[in-house]
C-alpha angles and dihedrals in degrees: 000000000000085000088059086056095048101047096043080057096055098050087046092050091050091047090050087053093046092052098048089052101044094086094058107041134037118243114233112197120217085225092060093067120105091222100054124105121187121247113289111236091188107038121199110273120236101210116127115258108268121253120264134179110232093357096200092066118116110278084227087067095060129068141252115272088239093041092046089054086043094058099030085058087044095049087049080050104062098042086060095048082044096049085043091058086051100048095041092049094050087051087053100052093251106092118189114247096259093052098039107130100178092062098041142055112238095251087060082041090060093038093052090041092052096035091051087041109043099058093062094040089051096047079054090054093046101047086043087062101045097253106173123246084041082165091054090046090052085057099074103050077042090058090042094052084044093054097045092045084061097044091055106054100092107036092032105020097169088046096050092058094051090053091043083050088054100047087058099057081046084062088050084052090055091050094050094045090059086042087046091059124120112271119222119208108227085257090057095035090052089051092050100051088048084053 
């Protein structure tokens, strides 16, 4: 309470001066300055600019940030459920053709590992870092889960149909990476087509 006092005395103190002087002196505003600028309610943000691959490709290309983390998961996913089926098949005494070690040297057995492994971590990666055609990009570590679906059902049966099971959610992937894409209004659509 006494603070209330107190304040409101203050602010009628500095109107009654202000009355008695305005007759003497001119009043210049901040606000009348050419160099002032009000107060930002959004400053500027300081964080670095994200990493893109080609970052000259059209933003409509690329997919959304919560769409790129959700396939990017999905496609991780899918590596480990796929290293899962290889291991587990090997345990078993039906090894899938890319991890059989009875058929290949070890040199072949790291080749095939690496060459069945690294297409769905790098679709991960790419979708992680917002490459565009994601969708196109899905379609190669898809083709390679179909094939070797198809190259395992006669010597690993149980394990072909897991890999067929998860091409097929690789095909779901893909779909979601062309739904996951940047969406343009008609106005933005229409400025980016006269550019």
């Amino acid at each position: 309470m006494r603070t209330r006092r107190f304040s409101s005395h203050i602010c009628k103190l500095s109107a009654d001066s202000a009355a008695r002087t305005s007759g003497n002196l001119a009043f210049v505003s901040a606000t009348d300055s050419p160099d002032w600028k009000g107060p930002q309610l959004n400053p500027p943000s300081k964080t670095p600019p994200e990493f893109n691959f080609f970052p000259r490709a059209r933003q409509q290309t690329r997919l959304a940030p919560a769409w790129s983390r959700i396939i990017a998961l999905g496609w991780l996913l899918e590596m480990f459920a796929f290293i899962c089926v290889g291991a587990s098949s090997q345990i078993i005494g039906r090894p899938v053709i890319w991890l059989d070690d009875q058929r290949w040297g070890s040199v072949m057995l790291t080749i095939l590992v690496v060459a069945t492994c690294f297409p769905l971590m790098a679709t991960a990666l790419w979708s992680l870092f917002h490459g565009p055609q994601v969708f196109l990009v899905s379609a190669v570590p898809t083709g390679i889960l179909m094939v070797l679906a198809i190259l395992d059902r006669n010597s690993s049966p149980g394990s072909a149909v897991v890999t067929l099971v998860l091409a097929i959610s690789g095909l779901l992937l893909m779909v979601g990476a062309f739904t996951g894409r940047y969406r343009l209004s008609n106005l933005s659509s229409a400025t980016t087509a006269s550019n």
